[in-house]
Backbone as a printed PyTorch tensor [residue, N CA C, xyz], in Angstrom:
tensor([[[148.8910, 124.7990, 190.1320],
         [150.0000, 124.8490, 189.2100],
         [151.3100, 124.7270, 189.9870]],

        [[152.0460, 123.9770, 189.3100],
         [153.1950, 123.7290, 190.1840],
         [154.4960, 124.8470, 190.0020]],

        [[155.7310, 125.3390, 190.8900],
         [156.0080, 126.0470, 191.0960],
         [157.8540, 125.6630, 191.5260]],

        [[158.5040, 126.2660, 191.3990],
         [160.2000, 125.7390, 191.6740],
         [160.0690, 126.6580, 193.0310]],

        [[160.9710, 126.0700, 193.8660],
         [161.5470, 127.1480, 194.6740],
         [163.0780, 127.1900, 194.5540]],

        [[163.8780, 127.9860, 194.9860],
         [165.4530, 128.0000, 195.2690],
         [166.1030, 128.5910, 196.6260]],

        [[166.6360, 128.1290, 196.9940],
         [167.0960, 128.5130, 198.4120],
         [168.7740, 129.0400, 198.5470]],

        [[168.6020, 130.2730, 199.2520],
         [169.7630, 130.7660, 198.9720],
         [171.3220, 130.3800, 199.4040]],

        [[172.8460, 130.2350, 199.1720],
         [173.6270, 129.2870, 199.8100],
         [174.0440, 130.5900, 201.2000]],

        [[173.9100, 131.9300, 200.3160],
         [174.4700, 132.5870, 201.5360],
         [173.3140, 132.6090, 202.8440]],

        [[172.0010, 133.0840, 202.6170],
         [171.2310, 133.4050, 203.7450],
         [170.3210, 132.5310, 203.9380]],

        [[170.1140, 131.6850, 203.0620],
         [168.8220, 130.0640, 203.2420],
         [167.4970, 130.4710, 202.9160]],

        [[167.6780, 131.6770, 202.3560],
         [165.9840, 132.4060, 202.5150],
         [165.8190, 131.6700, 200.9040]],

        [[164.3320, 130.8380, 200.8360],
         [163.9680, 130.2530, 199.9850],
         [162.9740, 131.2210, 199.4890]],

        [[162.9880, 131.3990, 198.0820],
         [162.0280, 132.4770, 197.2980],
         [161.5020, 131.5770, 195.8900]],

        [[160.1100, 132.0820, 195.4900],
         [159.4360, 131.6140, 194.0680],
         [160.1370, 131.6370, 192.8720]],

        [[160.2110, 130.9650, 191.9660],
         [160.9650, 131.3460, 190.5560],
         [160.0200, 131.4170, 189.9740]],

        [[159.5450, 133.0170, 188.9140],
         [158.4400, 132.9450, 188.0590],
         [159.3300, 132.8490, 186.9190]],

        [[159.0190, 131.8950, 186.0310],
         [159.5480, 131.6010, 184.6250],
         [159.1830, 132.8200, 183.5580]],

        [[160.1180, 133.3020, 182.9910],
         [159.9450, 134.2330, 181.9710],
         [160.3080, 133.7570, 180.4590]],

        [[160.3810, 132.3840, 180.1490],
         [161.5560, 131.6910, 179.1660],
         [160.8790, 131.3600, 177.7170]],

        [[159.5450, 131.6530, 178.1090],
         [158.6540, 130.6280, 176.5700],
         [158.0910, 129.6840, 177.2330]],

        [[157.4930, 128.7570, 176.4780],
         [156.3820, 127.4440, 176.7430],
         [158.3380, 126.1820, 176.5170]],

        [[159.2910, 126.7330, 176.9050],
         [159.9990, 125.4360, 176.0580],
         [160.7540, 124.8540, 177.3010]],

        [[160.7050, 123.5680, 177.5360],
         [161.3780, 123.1160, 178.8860],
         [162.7760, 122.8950, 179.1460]],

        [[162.7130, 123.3070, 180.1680],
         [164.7960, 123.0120, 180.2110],
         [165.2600, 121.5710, 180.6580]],

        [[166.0710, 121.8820, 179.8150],
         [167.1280, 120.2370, 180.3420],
         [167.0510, 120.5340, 181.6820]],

        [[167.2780, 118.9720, 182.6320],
         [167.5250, 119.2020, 183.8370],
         [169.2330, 119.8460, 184.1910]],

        [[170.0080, 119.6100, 183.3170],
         [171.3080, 119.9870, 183.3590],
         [171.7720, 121.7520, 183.6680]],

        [[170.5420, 122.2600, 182.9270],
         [171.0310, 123.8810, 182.3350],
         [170.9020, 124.3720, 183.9580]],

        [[172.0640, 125.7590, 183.5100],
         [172.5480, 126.5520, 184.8940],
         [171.3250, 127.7410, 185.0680]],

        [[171.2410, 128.3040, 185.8230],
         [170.7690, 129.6630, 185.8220],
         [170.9900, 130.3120, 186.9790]],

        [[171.3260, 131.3830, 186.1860],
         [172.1260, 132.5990, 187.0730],
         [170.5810, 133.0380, 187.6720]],

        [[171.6400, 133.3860, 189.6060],
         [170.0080, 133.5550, 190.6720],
         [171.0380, 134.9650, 190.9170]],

        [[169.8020, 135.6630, 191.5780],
         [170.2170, 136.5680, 192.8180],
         [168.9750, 136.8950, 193.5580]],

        [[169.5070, 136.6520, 195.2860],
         [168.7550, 136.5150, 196.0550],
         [167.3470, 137.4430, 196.3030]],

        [[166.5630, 137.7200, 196.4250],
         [166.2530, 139.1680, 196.8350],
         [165.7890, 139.3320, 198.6050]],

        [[166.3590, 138.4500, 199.1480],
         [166.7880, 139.3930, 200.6870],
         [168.0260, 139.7220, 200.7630]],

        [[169.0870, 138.6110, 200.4250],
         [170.7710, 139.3170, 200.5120],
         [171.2550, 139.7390, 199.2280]],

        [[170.8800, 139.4530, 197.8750],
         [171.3950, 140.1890, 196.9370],
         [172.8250, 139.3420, 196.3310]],

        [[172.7500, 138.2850, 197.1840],
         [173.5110, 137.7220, 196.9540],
         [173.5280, 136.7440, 195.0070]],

        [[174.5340, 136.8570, 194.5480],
         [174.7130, 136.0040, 193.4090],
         [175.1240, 134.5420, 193.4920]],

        [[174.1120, 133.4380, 193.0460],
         [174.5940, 132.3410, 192.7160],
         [174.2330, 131.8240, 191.5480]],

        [[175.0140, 130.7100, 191.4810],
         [174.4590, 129.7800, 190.1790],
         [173.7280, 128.3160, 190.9550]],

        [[172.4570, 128.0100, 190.3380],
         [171.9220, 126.7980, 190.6400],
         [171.1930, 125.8250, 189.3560]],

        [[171.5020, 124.0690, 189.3290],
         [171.4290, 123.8920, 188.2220],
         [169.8070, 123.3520, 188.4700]],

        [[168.8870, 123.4910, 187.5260],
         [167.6090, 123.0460, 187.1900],
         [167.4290, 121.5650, 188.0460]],

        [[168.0110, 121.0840, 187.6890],
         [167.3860, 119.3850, 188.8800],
         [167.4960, 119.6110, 190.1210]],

        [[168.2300, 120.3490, 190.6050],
         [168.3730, 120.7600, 192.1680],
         [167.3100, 121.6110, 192.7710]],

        [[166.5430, 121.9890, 191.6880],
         [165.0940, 123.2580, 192.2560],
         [164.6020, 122.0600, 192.7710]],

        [[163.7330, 122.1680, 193.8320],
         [162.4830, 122.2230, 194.8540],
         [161.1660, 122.7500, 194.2590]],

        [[160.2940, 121.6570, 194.1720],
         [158.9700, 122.1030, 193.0290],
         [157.8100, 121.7360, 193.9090]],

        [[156.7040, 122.2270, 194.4900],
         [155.4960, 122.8560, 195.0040],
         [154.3370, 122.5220, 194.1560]],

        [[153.8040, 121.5310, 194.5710],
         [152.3280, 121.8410, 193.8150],
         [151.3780, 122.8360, 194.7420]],

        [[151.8330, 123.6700, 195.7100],
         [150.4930, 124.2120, 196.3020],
         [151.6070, 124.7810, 197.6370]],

        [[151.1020, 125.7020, 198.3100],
         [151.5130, 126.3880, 199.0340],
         [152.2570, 127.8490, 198.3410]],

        [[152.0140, 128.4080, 197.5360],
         [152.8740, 129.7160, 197.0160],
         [152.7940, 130.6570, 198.0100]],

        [[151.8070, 130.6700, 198.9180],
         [151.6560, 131.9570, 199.9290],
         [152.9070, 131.6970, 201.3900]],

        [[153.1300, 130.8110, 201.0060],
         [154.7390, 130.0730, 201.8630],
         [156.2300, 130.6110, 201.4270]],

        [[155.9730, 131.3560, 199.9080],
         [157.3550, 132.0540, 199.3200],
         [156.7280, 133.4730, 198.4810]],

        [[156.7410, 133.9480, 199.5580],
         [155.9890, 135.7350, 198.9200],
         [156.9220, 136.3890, 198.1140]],

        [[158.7840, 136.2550, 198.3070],
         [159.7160, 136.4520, 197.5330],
         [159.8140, 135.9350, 196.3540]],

        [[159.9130, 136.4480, 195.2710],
         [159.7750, 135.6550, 194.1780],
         [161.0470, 136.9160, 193.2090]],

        [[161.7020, 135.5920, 192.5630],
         [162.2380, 135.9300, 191.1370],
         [162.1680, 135.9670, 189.9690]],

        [[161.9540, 136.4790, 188.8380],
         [161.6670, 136.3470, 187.6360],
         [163.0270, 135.8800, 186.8010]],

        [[162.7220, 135.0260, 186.0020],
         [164.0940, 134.0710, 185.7400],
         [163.4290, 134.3860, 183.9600]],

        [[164.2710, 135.0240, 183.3020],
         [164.1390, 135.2080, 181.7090],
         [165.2710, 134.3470, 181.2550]],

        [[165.3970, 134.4670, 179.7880],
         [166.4330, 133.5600, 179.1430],
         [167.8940, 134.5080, 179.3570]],

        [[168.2370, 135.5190, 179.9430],
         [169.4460, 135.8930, 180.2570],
         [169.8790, 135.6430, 181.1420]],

        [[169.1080, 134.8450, 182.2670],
         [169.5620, 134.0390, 183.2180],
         [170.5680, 132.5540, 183.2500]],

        [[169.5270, 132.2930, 181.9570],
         [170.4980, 130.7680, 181.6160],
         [171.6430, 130.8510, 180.8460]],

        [[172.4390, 129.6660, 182.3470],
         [173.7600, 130.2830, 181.5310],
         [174.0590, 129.2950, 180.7330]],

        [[173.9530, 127.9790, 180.4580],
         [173.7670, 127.2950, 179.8140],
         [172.5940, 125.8160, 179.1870]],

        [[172.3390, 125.2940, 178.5190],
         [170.8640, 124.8050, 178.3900],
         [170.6470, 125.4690, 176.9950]]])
């Protein structure tokens, strides 16, 4: 199953995005609000810019859970 990653702008540490959103797909356009979980840091990154994985998940043990209060727009 394939998988996004996001990489952070402050510390570069790349972590999993587990989708929390529904079965419904996002525009490539829509924003979603990140925060890191090694620096804690806050960014915004837009959906076409994720990095997508068919295989290797044991390569990003960090992972975020991304619900619909994340998106900030979409």
């Amino acid at each position: 199953m394939a998988f996004a990653v996001a990489k952070c702008p402050k510390c570069s540490e790349r972590f999993r995005l587990r989708w929390r959103i529904g079965g419904k797909k996002l525009p490539l356009t829509t924003v979603i609000h990140l925060t890191c979980p090694t620096c804690a840091h806050s960014f915004e990154q837009v959906v076409v810019g994720l990095v997508v994985f068919h295989a290797g998940r044991e390569e990003f043990p960090k992972s975020v859970v991304v619900d619909r209060s994340a998106l900030v727009e979409g």
